[in-house]
N, C-alpha and C positions, 0 to 999 in steps of 0.2 A: 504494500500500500504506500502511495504518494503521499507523504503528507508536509507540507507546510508549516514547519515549526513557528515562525514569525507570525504567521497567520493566527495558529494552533492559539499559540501564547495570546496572543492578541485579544482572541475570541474567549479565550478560557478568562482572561482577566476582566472584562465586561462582566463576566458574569458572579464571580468570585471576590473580586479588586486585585487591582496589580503588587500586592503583595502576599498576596496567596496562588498566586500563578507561578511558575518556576519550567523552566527548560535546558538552563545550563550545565553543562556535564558534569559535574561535581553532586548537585542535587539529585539529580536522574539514574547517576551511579549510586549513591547512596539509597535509594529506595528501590533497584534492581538485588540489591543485596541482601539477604538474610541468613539466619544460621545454618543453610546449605556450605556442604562445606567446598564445592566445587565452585572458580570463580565465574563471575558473570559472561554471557554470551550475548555476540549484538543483537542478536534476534528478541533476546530477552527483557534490550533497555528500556526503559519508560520514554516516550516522545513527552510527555510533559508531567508536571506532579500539579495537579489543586487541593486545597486545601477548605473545603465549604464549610460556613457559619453554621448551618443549620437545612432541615428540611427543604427550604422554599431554592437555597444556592445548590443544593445538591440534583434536587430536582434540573434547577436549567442545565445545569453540568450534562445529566445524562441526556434527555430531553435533545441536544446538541448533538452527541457522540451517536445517539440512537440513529437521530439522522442521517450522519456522516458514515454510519460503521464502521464508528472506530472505537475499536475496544478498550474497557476501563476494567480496572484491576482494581480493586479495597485494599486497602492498607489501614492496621490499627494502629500495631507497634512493631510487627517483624519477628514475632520472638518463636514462630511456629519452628518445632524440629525435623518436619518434613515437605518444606516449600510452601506453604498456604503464603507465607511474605514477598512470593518474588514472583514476579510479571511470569506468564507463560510464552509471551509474545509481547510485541511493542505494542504501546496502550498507554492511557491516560493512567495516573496513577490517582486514587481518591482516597485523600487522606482525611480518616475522619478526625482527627486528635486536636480539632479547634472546638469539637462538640461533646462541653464535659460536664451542662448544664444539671444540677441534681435539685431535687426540689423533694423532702420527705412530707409523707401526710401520715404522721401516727395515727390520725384520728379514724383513716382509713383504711388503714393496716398496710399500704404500701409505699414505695418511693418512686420517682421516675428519675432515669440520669440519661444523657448520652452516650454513646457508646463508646466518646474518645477515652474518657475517666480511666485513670488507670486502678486497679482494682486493687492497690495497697491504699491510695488514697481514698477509695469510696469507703474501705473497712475501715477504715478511722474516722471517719465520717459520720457514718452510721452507728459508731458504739457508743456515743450518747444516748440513742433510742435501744441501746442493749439489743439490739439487733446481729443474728447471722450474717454473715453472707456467703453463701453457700459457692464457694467457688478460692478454689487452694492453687494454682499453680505453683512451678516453683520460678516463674520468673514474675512473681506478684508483684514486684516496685515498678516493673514497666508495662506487663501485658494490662490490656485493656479487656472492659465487658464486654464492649463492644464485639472485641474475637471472640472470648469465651463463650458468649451466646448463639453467636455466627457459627460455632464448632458446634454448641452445647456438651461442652467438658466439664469437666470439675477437677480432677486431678486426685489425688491420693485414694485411698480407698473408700471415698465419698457417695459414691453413686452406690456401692453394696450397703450403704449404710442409711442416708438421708435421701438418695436419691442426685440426679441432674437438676443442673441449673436452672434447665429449660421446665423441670418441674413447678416451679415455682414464676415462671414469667407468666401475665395476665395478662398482657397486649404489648404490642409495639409500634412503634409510627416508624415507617417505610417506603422508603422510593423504590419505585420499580423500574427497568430498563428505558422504559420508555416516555417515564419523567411522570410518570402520577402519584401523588403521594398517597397511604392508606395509613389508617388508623384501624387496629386489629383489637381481638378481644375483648377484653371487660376492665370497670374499675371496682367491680366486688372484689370481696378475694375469693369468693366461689369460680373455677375458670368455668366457660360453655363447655356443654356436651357438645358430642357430637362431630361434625364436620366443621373446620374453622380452621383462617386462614393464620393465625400465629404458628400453628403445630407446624405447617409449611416450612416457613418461614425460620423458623429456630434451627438450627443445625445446619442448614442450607448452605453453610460456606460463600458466602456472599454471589451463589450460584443464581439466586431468583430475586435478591432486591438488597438495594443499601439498607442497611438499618438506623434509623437517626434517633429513636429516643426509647428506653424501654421500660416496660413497666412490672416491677418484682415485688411480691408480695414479702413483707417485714417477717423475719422468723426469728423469735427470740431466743438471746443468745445462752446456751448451754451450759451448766457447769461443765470439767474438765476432769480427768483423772489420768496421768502419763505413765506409763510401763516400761520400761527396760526387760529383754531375755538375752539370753548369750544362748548361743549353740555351739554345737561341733562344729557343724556344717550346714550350708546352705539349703540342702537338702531335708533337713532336719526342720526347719522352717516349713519349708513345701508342706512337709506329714503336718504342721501343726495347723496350718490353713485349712490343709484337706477335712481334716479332725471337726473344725471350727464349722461348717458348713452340714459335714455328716451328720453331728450331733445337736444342731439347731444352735449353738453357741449364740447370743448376739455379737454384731461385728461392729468392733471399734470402724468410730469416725474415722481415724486413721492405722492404719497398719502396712509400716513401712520395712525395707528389710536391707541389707548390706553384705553382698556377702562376704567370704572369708579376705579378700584382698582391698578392697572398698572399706571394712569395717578399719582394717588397721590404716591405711591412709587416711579415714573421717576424720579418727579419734586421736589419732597424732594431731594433725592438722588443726584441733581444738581446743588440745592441753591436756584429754587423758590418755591412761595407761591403756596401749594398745589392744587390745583385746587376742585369745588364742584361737576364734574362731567367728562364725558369722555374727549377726548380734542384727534382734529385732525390735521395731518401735510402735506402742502403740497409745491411741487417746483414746476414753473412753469418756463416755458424754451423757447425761441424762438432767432433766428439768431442773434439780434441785439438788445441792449438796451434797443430802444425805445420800439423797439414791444416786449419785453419782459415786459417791463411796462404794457402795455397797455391790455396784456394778462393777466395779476396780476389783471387787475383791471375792468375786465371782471369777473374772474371767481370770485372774492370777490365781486361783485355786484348780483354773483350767490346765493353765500354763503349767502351775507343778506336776500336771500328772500327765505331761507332753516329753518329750526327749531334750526341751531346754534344760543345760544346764546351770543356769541361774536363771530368775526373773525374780523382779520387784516393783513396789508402786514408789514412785520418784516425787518424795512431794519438796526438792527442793529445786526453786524457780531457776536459780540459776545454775545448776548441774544439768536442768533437762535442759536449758538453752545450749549448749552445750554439746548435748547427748542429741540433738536433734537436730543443733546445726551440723553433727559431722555427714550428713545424709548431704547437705548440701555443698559442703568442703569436700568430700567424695568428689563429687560431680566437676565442681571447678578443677580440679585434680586433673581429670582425663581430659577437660574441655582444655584449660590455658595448656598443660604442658606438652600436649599434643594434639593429632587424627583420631577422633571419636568419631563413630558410625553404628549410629542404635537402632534398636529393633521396638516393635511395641507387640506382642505376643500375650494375646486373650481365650488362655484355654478354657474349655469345660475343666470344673472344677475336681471333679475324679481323675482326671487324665496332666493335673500340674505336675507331677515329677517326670513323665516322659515328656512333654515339651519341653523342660526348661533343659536335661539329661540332650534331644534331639538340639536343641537352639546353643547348647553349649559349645555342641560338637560343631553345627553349623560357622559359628565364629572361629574355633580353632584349626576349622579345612576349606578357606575360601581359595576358590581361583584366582581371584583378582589381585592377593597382595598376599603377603606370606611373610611370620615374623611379627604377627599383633598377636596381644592378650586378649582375654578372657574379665570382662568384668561387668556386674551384675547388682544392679541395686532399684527400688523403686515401690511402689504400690502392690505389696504381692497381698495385702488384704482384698481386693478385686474382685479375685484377682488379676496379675497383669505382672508379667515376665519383660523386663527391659537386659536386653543380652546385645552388650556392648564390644565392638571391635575395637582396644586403642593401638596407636602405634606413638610410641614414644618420640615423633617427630612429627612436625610439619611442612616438613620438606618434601612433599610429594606429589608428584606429575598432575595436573588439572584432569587429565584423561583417568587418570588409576583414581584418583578421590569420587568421581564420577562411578567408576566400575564399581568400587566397592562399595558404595551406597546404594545402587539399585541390586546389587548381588544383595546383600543382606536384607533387602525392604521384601524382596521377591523368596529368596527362601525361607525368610520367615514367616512370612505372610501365606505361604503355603502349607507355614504349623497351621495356623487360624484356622485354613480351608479343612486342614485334616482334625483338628481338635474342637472343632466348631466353634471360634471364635469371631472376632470380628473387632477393631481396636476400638476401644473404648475413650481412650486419650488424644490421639494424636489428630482423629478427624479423616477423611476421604478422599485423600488428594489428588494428584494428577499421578503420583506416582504408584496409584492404586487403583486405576483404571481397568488396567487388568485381573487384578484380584477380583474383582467386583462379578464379572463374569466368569469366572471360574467357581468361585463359590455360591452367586445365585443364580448364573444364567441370563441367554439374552433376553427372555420376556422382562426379567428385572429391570435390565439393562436399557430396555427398551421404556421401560417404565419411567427410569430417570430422565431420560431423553425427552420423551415428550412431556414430561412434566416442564422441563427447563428453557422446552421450545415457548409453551405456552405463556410462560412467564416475559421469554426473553427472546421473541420472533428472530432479532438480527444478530443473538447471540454475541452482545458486546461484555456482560459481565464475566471476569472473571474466565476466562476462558484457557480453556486448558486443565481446569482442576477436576472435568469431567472427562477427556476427552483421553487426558493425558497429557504429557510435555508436547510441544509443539517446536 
């Protein structure tokens, strides 16, 4: 496609202002970019970035492009692990992070924000009205609601617990491709039965419409109770999840894990004694104090009759900060010091020690690069196996960073098909295209398709995360 940058810009700035209009190669490379670890390709760059106020600017933005055919790409904050941050193709970039507007109605049991907000800010926000907010990622200081509803994720072992985000959303106001705006939903906190256009709309990957303001019903916020267990082994985990599920256990808010190699660079990395083997984490959550005790000490009576060998309730604040940030110090571990390439692996829950045993081997026999580790940490309350390739360098060919990335998205993603999974976290990308038909076939396939045509005739949103890379 021809297109007219000077033009582009021109016409985007009319409608935005010429300070939320951008074309220069420095801006355009910067929003081509996310935590893909392979660099940018030209086919990929953004021909402009806008940046709209609100509804009524976002609307003409597309309204425009719809015209033109020319494709626009959503941007929140970039921080997705599997491409949802980066253009599929050249396309307008629409950012929504000027749209952070929050307005709470205790009286009405809910809040409405925009979608730019980024979701460390909203949760402090809201904790004056003792309010949830039902949404953990771990990149909370930057990622936006906006994505996480556009995903409908939650992250840690949330969703087995309290449910998605999109649980909880009661309407949303939305630009469609074609520049109309919709107000969806309800302001009860009762949602509609039935057929309705929010359910669409939520998860959609910014496949079927912008999202500019959403509306979440208030969930009051939870006492807490934290658990430490140590294991031998990783595996030893796995049985106590499986246990956790067999036996109706209830399932912590959180229940995170590390295994043997992860555990000792967390807990280094935070100031304690490194531990001799995996070591799990969990929160345990209920209305009021007492019962929040009493569920602590339930499920640690679970624990001692598991193959943990230690577990305890941690009730001092600053040890668990500590004990929970090395999950996070883990992570920074493989990301700064090198080539990280993860998986997201959502078995049936009888069948979690042969995925993670098959996904282990997977990362230790790749074609594509030879000479990475094995390491393994994340949300196995779920549960959800993240089975990580590192290589102790960043020194490596754009082509092999490329290889090794869809090698592992694709054989592991072929655990799902086999263990009947489906990822729970990470969202539907383009790099999942093909998964998608393998495990439900083209009437499915066909399914999505015409759903996205009808939304989106000239196919300008977001393009590529259905289709595949382009």
């Amino acid at each position: 496609m021809n297109v007219d940058l000077k033009q582009l810009t021109r016409d985007l700035a009319e409608r935005v202002g010429e300070e939320n209009a951008f074309s220069d190669r420095p801006t355009v490379l910067a929003y081509a970019k996310d935590t893909m670890p392979w660099d940018v390709e030209a086919h990929h760059m953004p021909y402009a970035v806008v940046r709209p106020a609100d509804a009524r600017e976002t609307a003409a933005v597309l309204a425009y492009a719809n015209d033109r055919k020319i494709p626009v790409h959503t941007h929140g904050s970039g921080t997705s692990l599997v491409g949802l941050g980066r253009p599929k193709t050249n396309a307008i970039v629409l950012d929504t992070g000027r749209m952070q507007e929050l307005s709470v109605f205790s009286e009405r049991g809910y809040f409405e924000v925009g979608p730019g907000m980024h979701i460390g800010k909203l949760r402090k926000a809201l904790a004056p009205y003792n309010a949830l907010l039902p949404v953990f990622p771990g990149s909370e200081p930057v990622a936006t609601i906006g994505g996480s509803i556009a995903v409908n994720t939650s992250a840690h072992a949330v969703d087995a617990s309290i449910g998605k985000p999109g649980d909880y959303v009661l309407g949303l106001e939305a630009v469609l491709p074609t520049g109309e705006i919709l107000q969806t939903g309800t302001q009860s906190t009762r949602k509609p039965a039935g057929i309705e256009a929010t359910k669409f709309l939520v998860g959609s990957e910014g496949l079927l419409c912008v999202i500019t303001k959403i509306r979440m019903r208030i969930i009051p916020r939870p006492h807490m109770a934290n658990i430490v267990a140590h294991y031998r082994s990783t595996e030893d985990i796995l049985d106590t999840v499986m246990t956790m599920y067999r036996q109706g256990v209830p399932t912590p808010l959180f229940f995170e894990y590390l295994d043997e190699k992860a555990a000792r660079i967390g807990f280094e990395a935070v100031g304690l004694a490194p531990p001799t083997g995996a070591v799990a984490m969990m929160s345990m959550h209920s209305a009021t104090e007492a019962g929040c005790r009493e569920k602590a000490r339930l499920f640690l009576e679970f624990l001692q009759g598991s193959s943990a060998t230690d577990s305890r309730i941690v009730t001092d604040e600053a040890e668990w900060g500590k004990i929970w940030s090395s999950r996070s110090e883990a992570g920074n571990y493989v990301y700064r010091l090198g080539s990280t390439f993860g998986s997201e692996v959502t078995p049936r829950v009888d069948k979690l020690k042969e995925a993670f045993r098959e996904a282990k081997q997977i990362i230790l026999n790749l074609e594509s690069v030879q000479g990475n580790e094995f390491v393994s940490f994340g949300h196995i309350g779920a549960p959800t196996i993240h089975a990580y390739a590192f290589l102790p360098t960043k020194d490596i060919p754009n082509e092999v960073k490329k290889a090794v990335t869809l090698e592992v998205r694709e054989k592991t993603e072929a655990l799902n098909v086999k263990y009947g999974g489906c990822g729970g976290e990470w969202g539907l990308t383009a790099q999942r295209a093909g998964f998608l038909m393998k495990k439900f076939g083209p009437a499915y396939v066909e399914v999505l398709t015409r759903l996205k045509r009808a939304f989106d005739p000239e196919n300008i949103l977001n393009r590529g995360n259905l289709e595949g890379w382009l």
